[in-house]
C-alpha positions, 0 to 999 in steps of 0.5 A: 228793794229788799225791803220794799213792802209787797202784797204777796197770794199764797197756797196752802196746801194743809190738812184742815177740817174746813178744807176737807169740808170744801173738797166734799162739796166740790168733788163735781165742781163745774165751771168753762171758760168761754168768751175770755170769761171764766165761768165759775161755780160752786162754793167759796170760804172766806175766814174772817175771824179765827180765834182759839180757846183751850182746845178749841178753834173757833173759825168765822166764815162767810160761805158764798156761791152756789146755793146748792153747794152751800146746803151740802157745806151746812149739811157736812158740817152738821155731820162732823164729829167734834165739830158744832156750827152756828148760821149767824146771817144769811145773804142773797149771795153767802152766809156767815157761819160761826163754827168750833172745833177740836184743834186736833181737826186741823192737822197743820204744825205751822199754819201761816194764816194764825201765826205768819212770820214777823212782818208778815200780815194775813190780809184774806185767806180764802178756803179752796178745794186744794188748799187755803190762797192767804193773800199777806202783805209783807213789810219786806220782800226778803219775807217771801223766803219765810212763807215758802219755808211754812210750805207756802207756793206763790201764786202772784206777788206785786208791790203795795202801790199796785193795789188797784183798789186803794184809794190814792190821796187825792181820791180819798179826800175827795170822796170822804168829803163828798161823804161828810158833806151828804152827796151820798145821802137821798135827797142830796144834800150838796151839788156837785158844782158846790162840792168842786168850788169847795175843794177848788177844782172843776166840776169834771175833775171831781166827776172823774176824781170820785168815779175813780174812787167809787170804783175801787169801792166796789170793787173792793167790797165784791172782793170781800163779799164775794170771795168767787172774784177773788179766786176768779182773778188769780185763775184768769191770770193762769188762764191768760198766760197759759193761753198766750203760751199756747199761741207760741207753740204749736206742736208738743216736740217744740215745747218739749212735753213730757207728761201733760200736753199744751192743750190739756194744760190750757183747759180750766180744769187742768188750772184749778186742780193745778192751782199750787203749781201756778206762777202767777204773772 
């Protein structure tokens, strides 16, 4: 079990240029939760690339979220010192920023998003107002240790297999053939019917079979474009244990409270500025 790969999403709480940047712009963050919807706004930072040249870093960011709040990240950066940006495309939804920057910005020793520890991969980090959610996967779990000694807390952990948007086998094969074979394309350029007698199955079984597929496809692009559903995620699940705790308690003397009542704790903004305090389930 020990050596078992999981996915594992992490907080840390560093003392990054960037993450300052994000904290200026979200200083009258907005968001509710109504309905069992978790309403979010302001901004959102992706790194996709970081690399490093002498004495400076070189950080590629896609910025998504309110438009407003994505002017204030350009104006803040543009005022930096030590710090020169670059608007590489501009989306409906986000941006994509290159922006360079002294090394001495960033006051993290060990950052565990450029040097993880061995056999640990940085899959997404994600720039937040209290801190950078790295989401790794670990080649074994005893790894967990080694985050928590570079000072990361851990907001959820699950094994690889639960990956509810990779593909499985069957469905893989059957959307990369349907792919190559010009489904896709407009016009068509092969049924359905022609699709399942080549792969030998029924009709309904590949509808349902490359649903499923699509599915995890577009799921796993609003995740990468849009950073909002990741973050988005991860606080729902808070949100959905701390209200089911709630239902269980109906009096602060029965939970013991000290410092923070049930009620309190339960409100969307107690879970985000608290987000390093979470124990995801």
């Amino acid at each position: 079990m020990r050596n078992k790969p999981l996915v594992v999403f992490c907080l840390f709480k560093n003392n990054c240029m960037l993450r300052g940047i994000v904290e200026k712009c979200e200083q009258n963050y907005d968001f509710g939760y109504e309905n069992g919807k978790l309403q979010l706004s302001g901004i959102v930072v992706r790194v996709l690339r970081v690399n490093e040249n002498g004495s400076e870093r070189e950080a590629w960011l896609r910025v998504s979220g309110d438009r407003d709040k994505v002017k204030m990240f350009e104006q803040l950066l543009r005022r930096a010192d030590g710090v020169r940006y670059q608007l590489v495309y501009d989306a409906y939804y986000s941006k994509i920023y290159r922006v360079v920057y002294f090394k001495q910005l960033c006051n993290a020793d060990k950052c565990p998003y450029l040097r993880p520890p061995l056999g640990a991969m940085a899959k997404t980090a994600v720039i937040i107002p209290c801190g950078v959610v790295i989401e790794y996967i670990l080649s074994k779990s005893s790894l967990v240790k080694e985050l928590k000694k570079y000072g990361c807390q851990i907001l959820l952990s699950h094994s690889i297999d639960e990956m509810d948007y990779m593909l499985t086998q069957r469905q893989e094969y059957a959307l990369l053939h349907a792919y190559l074979r010009g489904y896709y394309r407009y016009p068509r350029k092969v049924s359905l019917k022609e699709l399942a007698e080549e792969l030998g199955m029924a009709v309904s079984t590949l509808a349902e079979l490359l649903r499923r597929a699509e599915a995890k496809v577009i799921e796993a692009f609003v995740r990468h474009e849009v950073p909002h559903y990741l973050v988005k995620r991860l606080l729902e699940r808070e949100m959905a244990m701390l209200y089911k705790k709630q239902a269980k308690c109906t009096t602060e003397e029965k939970i013991g409270v000290k410092d923070v009542s049930m009620m309190e704790q339960t409100t969307p903004k107690y879970c985000y500025e608290h987000v390093g305090e979470m124990v995801m389930g």
